[in-house]
C-alpha positions in Angstrom: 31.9 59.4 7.8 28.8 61.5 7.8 25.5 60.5 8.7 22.3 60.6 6.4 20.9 63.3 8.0 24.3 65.7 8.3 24.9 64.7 4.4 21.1 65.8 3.9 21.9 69.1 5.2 25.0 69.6 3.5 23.9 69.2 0.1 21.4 71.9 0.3 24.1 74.3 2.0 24.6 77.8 0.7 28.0 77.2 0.3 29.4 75.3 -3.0 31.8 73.9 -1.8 29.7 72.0 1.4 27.4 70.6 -1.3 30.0 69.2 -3.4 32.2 67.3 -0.6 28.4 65.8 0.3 27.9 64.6 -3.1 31.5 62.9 -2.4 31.1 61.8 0.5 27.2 60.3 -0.8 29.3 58.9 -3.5 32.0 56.7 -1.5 28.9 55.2 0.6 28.2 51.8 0.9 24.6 52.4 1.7 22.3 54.5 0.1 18.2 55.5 1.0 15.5 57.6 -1.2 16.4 60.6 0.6 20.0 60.9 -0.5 19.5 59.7 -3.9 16.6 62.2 -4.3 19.0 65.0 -2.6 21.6 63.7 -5.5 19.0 63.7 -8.5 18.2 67.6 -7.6 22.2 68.4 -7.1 22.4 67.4 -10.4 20.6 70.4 -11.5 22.9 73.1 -9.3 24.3 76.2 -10.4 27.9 75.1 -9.5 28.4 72.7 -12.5 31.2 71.1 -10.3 28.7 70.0 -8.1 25.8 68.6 -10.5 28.9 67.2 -11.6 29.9 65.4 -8.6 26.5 64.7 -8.2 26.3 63.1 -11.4 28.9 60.6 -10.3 27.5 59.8 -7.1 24.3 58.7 -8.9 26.4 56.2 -11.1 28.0 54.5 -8.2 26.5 50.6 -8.1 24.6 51.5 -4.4 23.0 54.7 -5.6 22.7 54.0 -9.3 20.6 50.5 -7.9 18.2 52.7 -5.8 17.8 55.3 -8.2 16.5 52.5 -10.7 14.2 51.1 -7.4 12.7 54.6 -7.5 12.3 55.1 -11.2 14.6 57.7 -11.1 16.7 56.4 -13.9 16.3 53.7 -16.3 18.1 50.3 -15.8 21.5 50.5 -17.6 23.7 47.4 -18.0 27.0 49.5 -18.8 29.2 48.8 -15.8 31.4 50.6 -17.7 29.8 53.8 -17.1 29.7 53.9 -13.9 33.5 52.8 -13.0 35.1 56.8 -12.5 38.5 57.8 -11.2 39.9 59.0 -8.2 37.3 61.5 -6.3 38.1 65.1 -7.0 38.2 67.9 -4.4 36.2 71.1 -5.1 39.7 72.7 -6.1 39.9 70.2 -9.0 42.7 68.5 -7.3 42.5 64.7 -6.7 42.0 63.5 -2.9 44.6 61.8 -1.1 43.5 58.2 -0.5 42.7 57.1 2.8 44.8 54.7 2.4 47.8 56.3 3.7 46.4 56.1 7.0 47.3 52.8 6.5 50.7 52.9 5.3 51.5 55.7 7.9 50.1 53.0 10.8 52.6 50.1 9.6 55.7 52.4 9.2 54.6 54.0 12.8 53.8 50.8 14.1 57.2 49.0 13.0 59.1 52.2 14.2 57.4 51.7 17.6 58.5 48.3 18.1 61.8 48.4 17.3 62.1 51.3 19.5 60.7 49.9 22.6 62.3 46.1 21.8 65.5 47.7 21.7 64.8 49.9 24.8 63.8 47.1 27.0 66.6 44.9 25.6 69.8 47.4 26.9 67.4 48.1 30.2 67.4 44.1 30.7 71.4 43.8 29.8 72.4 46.7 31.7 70.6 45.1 35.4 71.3 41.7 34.5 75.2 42.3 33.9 75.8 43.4 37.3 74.7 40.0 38.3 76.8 37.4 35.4 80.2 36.2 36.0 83.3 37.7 34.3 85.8 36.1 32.2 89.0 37.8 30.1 88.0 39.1 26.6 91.2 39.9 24.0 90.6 42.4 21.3 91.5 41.1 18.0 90.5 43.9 15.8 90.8 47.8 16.3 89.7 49.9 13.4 88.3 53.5 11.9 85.4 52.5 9.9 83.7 55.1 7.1 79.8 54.8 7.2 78.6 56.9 4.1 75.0 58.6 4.3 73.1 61.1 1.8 74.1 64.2 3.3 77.8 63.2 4.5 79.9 60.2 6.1 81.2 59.8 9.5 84.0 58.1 10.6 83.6 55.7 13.7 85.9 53.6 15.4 85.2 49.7 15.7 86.6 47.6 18.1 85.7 43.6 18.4 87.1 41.3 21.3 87.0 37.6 21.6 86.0 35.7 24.8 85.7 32.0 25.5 83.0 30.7 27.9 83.0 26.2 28.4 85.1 26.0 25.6 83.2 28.3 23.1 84.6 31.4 21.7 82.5 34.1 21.4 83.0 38.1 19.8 81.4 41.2 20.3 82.1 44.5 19.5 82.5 47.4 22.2 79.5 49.4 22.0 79.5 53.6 23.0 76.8 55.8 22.7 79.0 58.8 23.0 81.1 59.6 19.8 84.5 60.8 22.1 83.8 58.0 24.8 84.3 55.5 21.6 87.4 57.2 20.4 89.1 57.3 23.9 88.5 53.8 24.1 89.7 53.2 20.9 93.1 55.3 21.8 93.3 52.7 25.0 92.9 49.3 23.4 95.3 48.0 20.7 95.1 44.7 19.4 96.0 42.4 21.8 94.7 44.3 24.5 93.1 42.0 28.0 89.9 43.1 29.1 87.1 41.8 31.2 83.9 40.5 30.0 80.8 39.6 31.9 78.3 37.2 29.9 75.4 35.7 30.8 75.5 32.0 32.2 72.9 30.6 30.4 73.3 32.7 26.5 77.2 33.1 26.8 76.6 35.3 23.5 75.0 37.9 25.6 78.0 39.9 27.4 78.9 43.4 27.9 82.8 44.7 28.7 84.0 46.5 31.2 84.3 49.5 28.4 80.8 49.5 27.4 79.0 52.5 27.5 75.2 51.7 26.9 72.3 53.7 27.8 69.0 52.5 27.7 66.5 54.9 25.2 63.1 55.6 27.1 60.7 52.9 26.2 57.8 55.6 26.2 59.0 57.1 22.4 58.2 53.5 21.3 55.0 53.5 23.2 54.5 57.1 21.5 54.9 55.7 17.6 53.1 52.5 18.5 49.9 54.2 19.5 50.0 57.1 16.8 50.2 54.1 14.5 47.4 52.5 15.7 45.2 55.3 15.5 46.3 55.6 11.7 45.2 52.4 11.0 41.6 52.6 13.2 41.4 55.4 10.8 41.4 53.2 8.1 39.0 50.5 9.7 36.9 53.4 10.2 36.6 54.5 6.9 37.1 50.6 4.9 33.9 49.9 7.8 31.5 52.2 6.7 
């Protein structure tokens, strides 16, 4: 947002297309003073009728419009009405994009960002702490090729979910492979039926990984990455809801 004193000068720029986005930008204000509304008054005289336009408008926005009536610039009108406009126009003619998408772009970034580094610091944590929990015998009870259909295509993965019991309770899990042929070799290996071993943890016996497990843990840091783009996006926003 522009100060009084930069709007001031861009109004009476040379350039059209300078004193129209000031009119704008004097428009959206939520304060107004003598000097802009004066600077508007005389815009609404320029060449460019786009911009006596524009300036126009500004003048019938409530801060403006009440300041120009202070000054006895313009006589006391009761017709909200006339001075409820639509969506600010740019000097092409073409309406603004509303700063409001900062704000959606912050929550998508900012949802993106947490998911990635939860799920990141999650397989780091299972990956050390494994190495450390007990193992029991798991028994796969289901082997098969599964068809995931997306926009542009489908892909055909293999899916393989064991059984383990731990004090009683049974548990299942599915082998998890972040390489495509890794997964398929495993699935050539283990038939139903197949023994394998299972480490879980001692205290959340749901929490187990198998001695055919292939994680890898993402970088943390590309979560840290949408997290803070998405909360510049939204100071944006502050920014501009603020003044």
């Amino acid at each position: 947002m522009y100060t009084t004193e930069k709007l001031l000068k861009m109004i009476t720029s040379h350039k059209a297309s300078v004193r129209y986005d000031a009119c704008e930008w004097i428009r959206v204000r939520q304060e107004s003073s003598p000097e802009l509304v004066r600077a508007l008054e005389k815009a609404t005289y320029d060449e460019d009728k786009e911009v006596a336009e524009r300036a126009k408008y500004a003048l019938q926005a409530d801060v403006h419009h009440q300041m120009a009536i202070k000054l006895g610039i313009i006589k006391p009108d009761d017709t909200v009405s006339n001075r409820r406009l639509a969506a600010p126009l740019t000097s092409a003619g073409e309406y603004q994009n509303s700063p409001w998408i900062f704000g959606f772009l912050g929550i998508i970034h900012l949802i993106i960002g947490l998911n990635l580094f939860i799920n990141a610091l999650s397989t780091q944590w299972l990956i050390k702490s494994s190495k450390l929990w007990p193992v029991t015998n798991g028994e796969v009870v289901s082997a098969r090729a599964e068809v995931n259909n997306y926009e542009d295509g489908s892909e055909t993965v293999p899916v393989i979910t064991y059984r383990y019991s731990v004090a009683g309770a049974e548990y299942s899990c599915r082998i998890r492979a972040n390489d495509k042929s890794t997964r398929w070799d495993t699935y050539e290996k283990l038939p139903i039926g197949s023994h394998i071993n299972v480490y879980y943890d001692p205290d959340r016996p749901k929490a187990c990984l198998s001695e055919y497990d292939t994680v890898s843990s993402d970088d943390p840091w590309v979560g840290l990455v949408f997290i803070a783009s998405g909360s510049f996006f939204l100071w944006v926003l502050i920014q501009y809801i603020r003044k």
